[in-house]
C-alpha positions in Angstrom: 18.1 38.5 -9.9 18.9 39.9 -13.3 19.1 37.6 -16.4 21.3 38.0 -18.7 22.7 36.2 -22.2 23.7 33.2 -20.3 20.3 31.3 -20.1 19.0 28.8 -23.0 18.5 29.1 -26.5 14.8 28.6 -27.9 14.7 25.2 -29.2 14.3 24.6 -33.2 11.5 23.0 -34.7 11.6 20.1 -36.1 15.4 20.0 -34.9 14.8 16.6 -32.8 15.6 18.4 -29.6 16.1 16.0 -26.1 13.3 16.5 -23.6 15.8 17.8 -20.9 16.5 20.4 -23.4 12.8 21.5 -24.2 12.6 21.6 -20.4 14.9 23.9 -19.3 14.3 26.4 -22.5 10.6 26.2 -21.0 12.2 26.5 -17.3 14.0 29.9 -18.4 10.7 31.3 -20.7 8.8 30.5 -17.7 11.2 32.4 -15.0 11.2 35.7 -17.6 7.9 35.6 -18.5 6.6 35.5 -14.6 9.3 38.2 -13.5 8.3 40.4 -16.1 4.8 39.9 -14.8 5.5 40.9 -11.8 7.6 44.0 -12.8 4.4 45.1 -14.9 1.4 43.9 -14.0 -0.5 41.7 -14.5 1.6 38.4 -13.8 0.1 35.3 -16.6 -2.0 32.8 -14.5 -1.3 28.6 -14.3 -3.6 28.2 -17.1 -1.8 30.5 -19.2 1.5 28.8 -18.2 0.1 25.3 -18.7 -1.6 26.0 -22.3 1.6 27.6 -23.5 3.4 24.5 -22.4 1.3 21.8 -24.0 2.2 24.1 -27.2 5.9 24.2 -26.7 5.6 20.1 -26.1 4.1 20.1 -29.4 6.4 22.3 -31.6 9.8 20.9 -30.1 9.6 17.4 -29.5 8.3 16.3 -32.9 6.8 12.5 -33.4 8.6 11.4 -29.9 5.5 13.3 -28.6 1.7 12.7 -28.5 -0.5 15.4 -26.1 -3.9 14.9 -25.3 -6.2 17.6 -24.4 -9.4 16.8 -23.0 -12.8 19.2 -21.7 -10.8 22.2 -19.2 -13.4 21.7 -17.4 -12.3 18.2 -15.7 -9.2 19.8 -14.0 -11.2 21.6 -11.7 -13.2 19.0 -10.5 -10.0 16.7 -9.9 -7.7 18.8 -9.0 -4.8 17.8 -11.8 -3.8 19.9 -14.6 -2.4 17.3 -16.2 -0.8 13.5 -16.8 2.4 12.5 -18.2 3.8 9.2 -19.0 7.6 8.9 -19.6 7.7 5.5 -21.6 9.4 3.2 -24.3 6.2 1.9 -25.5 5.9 -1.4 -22.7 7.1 0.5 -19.2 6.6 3.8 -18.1 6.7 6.1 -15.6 3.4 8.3 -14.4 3.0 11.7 -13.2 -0.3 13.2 -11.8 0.9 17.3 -12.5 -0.7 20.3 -10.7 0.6 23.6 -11.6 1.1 26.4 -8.7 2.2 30.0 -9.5 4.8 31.6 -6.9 3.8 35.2 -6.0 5.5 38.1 -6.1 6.6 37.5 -2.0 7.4 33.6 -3.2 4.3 32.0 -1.7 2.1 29.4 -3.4 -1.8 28.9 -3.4 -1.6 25.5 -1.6 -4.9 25.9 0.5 -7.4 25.6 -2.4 -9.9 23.7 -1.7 -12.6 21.3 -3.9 -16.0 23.1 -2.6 -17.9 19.9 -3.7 -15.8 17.3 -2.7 -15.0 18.7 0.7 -11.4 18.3 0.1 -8.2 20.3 -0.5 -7.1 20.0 -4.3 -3.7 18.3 -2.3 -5.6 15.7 -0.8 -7.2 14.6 -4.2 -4.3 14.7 -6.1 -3.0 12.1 -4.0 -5.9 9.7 -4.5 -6.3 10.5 -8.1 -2.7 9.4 -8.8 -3.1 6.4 -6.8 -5.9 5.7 -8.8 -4.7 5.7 -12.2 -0.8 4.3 -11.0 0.9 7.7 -10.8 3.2 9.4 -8.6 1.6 12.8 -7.6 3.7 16.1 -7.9 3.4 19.8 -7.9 5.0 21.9 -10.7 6.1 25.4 -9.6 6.6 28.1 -11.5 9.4 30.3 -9.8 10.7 33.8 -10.6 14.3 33.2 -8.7 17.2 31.1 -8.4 18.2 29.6 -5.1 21.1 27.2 -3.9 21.5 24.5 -1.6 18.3 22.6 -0.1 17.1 19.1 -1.9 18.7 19.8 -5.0 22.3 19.9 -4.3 21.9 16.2 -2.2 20.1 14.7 -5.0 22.5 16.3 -7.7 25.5 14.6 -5.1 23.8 11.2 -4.9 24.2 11.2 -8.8 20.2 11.4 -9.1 19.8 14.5 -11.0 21.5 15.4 -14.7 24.0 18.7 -15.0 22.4 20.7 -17.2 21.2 24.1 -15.7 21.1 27.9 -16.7 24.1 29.7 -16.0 21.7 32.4 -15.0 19.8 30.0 -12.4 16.7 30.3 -14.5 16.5 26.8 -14.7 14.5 27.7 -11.5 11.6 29.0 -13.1 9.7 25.5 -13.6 10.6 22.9 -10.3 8.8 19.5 -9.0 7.8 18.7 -5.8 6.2 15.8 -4.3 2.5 16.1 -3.2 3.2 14.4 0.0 5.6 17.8 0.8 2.7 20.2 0.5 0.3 17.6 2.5 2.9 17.8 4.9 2.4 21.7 5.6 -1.0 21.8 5.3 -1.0 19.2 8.4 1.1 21.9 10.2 -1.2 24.5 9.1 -4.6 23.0 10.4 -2.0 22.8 13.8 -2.0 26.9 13.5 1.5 27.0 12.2 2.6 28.7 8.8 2.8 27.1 5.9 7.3 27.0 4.6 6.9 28.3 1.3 10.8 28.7 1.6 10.9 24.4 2.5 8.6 23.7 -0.1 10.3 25.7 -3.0 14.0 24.6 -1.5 12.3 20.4 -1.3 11.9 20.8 -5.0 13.8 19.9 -7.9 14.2 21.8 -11.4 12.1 19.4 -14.0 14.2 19.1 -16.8 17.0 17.5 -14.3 14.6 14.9 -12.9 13.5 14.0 -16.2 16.5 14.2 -18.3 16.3 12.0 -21.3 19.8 12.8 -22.4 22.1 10.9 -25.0 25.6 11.0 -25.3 26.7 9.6 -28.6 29.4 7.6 -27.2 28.4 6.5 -24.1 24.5 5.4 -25.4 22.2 5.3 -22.8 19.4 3.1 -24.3 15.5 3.5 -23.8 15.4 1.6 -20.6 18.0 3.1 -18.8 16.9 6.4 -19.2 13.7 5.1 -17.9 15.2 3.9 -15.0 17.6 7.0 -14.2 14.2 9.5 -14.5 12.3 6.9 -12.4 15.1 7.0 -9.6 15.1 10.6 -9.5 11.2 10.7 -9.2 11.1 8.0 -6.2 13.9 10.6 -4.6 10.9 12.9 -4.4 7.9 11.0 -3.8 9.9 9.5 -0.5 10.8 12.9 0.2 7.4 14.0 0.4 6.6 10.8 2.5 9.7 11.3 5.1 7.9 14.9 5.0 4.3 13.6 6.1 6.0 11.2 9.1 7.8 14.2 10.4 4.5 16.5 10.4 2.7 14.1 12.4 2.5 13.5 15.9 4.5 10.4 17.1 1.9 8.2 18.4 0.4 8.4 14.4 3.4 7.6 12.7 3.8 3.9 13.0 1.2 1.2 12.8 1.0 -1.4 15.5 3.4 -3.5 13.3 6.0 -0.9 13.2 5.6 -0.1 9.6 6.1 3.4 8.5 2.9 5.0 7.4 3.0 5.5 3.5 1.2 8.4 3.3 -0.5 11.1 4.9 -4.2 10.1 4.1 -3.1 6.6 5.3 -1.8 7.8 8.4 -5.4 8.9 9.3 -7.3 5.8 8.2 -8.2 4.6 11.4 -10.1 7.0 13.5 -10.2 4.6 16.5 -6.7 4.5 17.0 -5.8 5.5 20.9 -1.9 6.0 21.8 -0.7 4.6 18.5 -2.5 1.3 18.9 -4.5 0.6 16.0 -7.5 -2.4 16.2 -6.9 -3.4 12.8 -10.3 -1.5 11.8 -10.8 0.1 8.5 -13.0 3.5 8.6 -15.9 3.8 6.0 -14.7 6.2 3.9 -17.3 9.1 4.5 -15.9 8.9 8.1 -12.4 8.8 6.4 -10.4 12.0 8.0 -7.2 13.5 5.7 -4.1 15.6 8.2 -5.7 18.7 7.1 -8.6 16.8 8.8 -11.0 17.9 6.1 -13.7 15.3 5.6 -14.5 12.9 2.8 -17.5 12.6 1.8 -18.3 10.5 -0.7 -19.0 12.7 -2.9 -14.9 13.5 -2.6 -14.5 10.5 -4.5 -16.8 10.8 -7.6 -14.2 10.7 -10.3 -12.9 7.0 -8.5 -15.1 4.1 -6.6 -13.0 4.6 -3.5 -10.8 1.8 -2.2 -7.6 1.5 -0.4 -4.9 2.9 -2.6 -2.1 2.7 -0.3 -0.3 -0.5 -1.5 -1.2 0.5 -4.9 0.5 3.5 -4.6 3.9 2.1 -2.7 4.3 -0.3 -5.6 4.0 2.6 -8.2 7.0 4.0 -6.2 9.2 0.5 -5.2 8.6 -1.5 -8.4 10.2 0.5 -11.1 8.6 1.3 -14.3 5.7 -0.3 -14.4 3.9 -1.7 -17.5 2.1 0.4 -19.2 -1.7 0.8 -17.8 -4.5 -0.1 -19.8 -5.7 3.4 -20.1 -2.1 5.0 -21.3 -1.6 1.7 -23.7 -5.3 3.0 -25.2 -4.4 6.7 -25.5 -0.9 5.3 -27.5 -3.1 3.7 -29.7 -5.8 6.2 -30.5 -5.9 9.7 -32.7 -5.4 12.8 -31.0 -8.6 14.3 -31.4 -10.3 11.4 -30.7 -9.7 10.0 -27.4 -10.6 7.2 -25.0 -11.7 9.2 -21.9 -9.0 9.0 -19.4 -10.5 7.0 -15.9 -9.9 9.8 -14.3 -10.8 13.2 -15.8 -7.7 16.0 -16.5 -6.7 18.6 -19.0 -4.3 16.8 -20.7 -2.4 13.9 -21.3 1.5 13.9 -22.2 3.1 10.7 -23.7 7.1 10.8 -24.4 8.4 8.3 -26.1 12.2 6.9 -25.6 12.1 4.2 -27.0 15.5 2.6 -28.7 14.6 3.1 -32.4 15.5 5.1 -35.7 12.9 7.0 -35.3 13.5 8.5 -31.8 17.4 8.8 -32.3 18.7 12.5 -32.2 21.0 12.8 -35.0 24.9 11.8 -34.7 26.1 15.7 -34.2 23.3 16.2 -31.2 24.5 15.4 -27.7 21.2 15.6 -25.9 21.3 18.6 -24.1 24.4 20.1 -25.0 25.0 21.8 -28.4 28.7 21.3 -29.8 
């Protein structure tokens, strides 16, 4: 596709910019800056894509903002590149972030695995989020615009905000839920390809899942934008899921009970299941067998003491935001360059703050993510 004039202006410093704003400029820098690497090579990496964006989070977002880098090192043992907490100081809303770079043919890297743990990097980013009350998601970096697929029926059910690039680049940073790319790694250890094309179509731009927009005259205070992001992230997260049921074989989908499995990982708890009929048996968890059937050993679970994260994780997605974890209240509390470590190792932290005070108001001529 070629860009033109049409996509988003560079944020100002200092100018009190909305998140959904900062997003899409970062969207449209990120679609350029990829295509251009793959007209002359060489194409930037993730890392170089995630370190620029922890500096853009920075620069534009002003006191609303507080990142936390921590050792680089931690990311690749747990397989996150980073955390982010939408929050108004008592609720929030968590995100457990890996980063995935489209090629040039539009295919991600999704089949990494952990060496150590015995695990793909999907698999632990599932349980990590769990661990630490997240919702676990993808971040893609794309180099082309598409239409239709899961963003036109979340934009119709009123989930997703209306600000995009006239030049589609909006495309060039999108979410999808973990639970997705489980989903077609199962099909994969079945000797079936992985759908790049589903996976990139299943996701949703970022800055329209996490608008924080503010219209002047029709105030949307702190909580509701809480609320409106959070619906828009449980839209993806049971995406993801409805994606895992389908990838399974029948007999696995449905406990004895007739309740739907909630993930994946849960799906394959019980190894002595026969025909769908479970005996109510938990399996240690070195025996414990993910749909990519990769084993974990318990060395996969050396960040976390392992335990069953599977209720855990459904209330992180049916409960609304949540109260603020102990961990994230600590981080809020502590200097930048010297922080609590997080219970669960990654690059970076991200805390956004929208709360209803003075000092987080955009001034009376912005209207969040449209200039007058």
């Amino acid at each position: 596709m070629t860009l033109d004039a049409a996509a988003p202006s560079r944020p100002l410093p200092g100018n009190r910019s909305s998140l959904c704003s900062v997003l899409l400029w970062m969207a449209s820098d990120t679609f350029r800056w990829l295509e251009s690497g793959y007209r002359s090579p060489p194409a930037p990496n993730e890392e170089s894509f995630t370190d620029m964006n922890m500096r853009h989070f920075r620069e534009f977002l002003d006191r609303r903002v507080k990142v936390i880098q921590f050792d680089k090192s931690a990311e690749r043992v747990n397989g996150a590149d980073w955390e982010m907490w939408i929050h108004n100081r008592s609720h929030g809303i968590g995100l457990r972030i890996q980063a995935k770079k489209a090629d040039r043919y539009g295919r991600y890297l999704f089949e990494h695995a952990v060496k150590k743990q015995r695990a793909y990097q999907c698999d632990q980013l599932i349980q990590h989020a769990a661990a630490v009350q997240c919702m676990p998601l993808y971040l893609l970096y794309n180099h082309w615009a598409w239409d239709g697929g899961e963003q036109d029926k979340a934009a119709n059910a009123g989930l997703l905000c209306g600000h995009v690039a006239q030049d589609g680049s909006h495309h060039g940073c999108s979410l999808v839920s973990a639970h997705d790319v489980q989903a077609e790694l199962y099909r994969r250890q079945q000797y079936q390809n992985i759908r790049h094309k589903r996976l990139w179509q299943s996701s949703l731009p970022w800055n329209r899942v996490l608008c924080d927009e503010r219209l002047p005259h029709t105030r949307r205070g702190g909580e509701e934008v809480l609320r409106s992001i959070f619906t828009a992230v449980q839209h993806l997260d049971g995406s993801g899921r409805a994606a895992v049921a389908g990838a399974l074989p029948s007999q696995r989908r449905v406990r004895a009970n007739g309740r739907t499995f909630s993930s994946a990982r849960d799906a394959a708890t019980s190894q002595k299941s026969v025909g769908g009929e479970s005996r109510g048996e938990r399996s240690d968890p070195s025996r414990r067998v993910t749909p990519s059937h990769m084993r974990w050993g318990e060395e996969a679970f050396a960040q976390v003491p392992y335990e069953d994260t599977s209720e855990a994780a459904d209330a992180v997605l049916h409960e609304g935001p949540q109260v603020l974890p102990g961990h994230v209240r600590a981080l809020l509390d502590a200097h930048e360059l010297e922080p609590p470590p997080p219970p669960v190792p990654t690059r970076c932290t991200i805390l956004y703050d929208v709360s209803d005070d003075d000092r987080n108001e955009p001034p009376s001529d912005f209207l969040g993510c449209v200039r007058p």
